[in-house]
N, C-alpha and C positions, 0 to 999 in steps of 0.2 A: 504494500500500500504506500501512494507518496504523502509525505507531510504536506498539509496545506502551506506551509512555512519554505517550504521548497522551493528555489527557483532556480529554472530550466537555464543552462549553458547554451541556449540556443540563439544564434549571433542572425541579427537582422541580414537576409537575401543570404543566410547558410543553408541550403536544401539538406547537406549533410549534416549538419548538428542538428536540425530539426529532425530530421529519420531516424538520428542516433536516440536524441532523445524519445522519438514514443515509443521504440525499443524499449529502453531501461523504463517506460510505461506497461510494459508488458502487450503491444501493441502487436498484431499479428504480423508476418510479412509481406502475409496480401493487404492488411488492409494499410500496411506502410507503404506500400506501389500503389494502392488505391490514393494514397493523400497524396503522392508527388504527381500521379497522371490529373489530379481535380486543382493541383497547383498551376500544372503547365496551362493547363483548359482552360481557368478563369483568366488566364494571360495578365489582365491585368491588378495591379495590387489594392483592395480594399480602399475604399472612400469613407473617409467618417465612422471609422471605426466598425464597416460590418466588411464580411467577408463575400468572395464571390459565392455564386450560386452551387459552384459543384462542392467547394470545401465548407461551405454552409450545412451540404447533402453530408457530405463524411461526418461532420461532427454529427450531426442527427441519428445518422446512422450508428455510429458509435456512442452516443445516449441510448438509443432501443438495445443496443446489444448490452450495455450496462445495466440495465432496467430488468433483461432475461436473463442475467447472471453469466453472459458467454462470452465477457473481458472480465478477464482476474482481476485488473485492476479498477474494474468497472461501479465503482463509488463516483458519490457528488464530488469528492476533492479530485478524482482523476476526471473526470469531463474538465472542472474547471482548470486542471492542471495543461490539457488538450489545449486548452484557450488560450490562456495564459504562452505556452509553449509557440503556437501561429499569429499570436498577437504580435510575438516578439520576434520572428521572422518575419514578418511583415512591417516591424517599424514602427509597432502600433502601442509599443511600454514597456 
């Protein structure tokens, strides 16, 4: 489980330190090539603090999987850790 206290090593416009990180989230492999193919897709980077539509779809996606217990890490602190983690590849805190 991560500490809500935790913050993510993940360096704005790093594709790799953000993939490393939802790794060490206990984040799947597919659905880590799911977040970098919905990175490449939304092309452009978030306005106004939301995200594009396809990494919008992954976080979602990855709430319901949290929700039927089929991410280990899949607690409230790990979504927001998710957030937190593309917020900050993104430039956005």
């Amino acid at each position: 489980m991560v500490s809500s206290q935790f913050t993510p090593s993940v360096q704005e416009n790093d594709i790799d330190s953000l993939l490393h990180y939802m790794r060490v989230l206990n984040v799947s492999d597919e659905d880590v090539d799911e977040l970098r193919e919905a990175i490449g897709e939304d092309e452009t980077p978030p306005d106004l603090g939301t995200f594009g539509s396809r990494v919008a779809g992954w976080i979602g996606k990855m709430t319901q999987k949290s929700l039927e217990g089929a991410w280990v890490a899949g607690t409230n602190q790990g979504i927001q850790a998710l957030i937190r983690a593309i917020s900050r590849y993104y430039g956005l805190g």
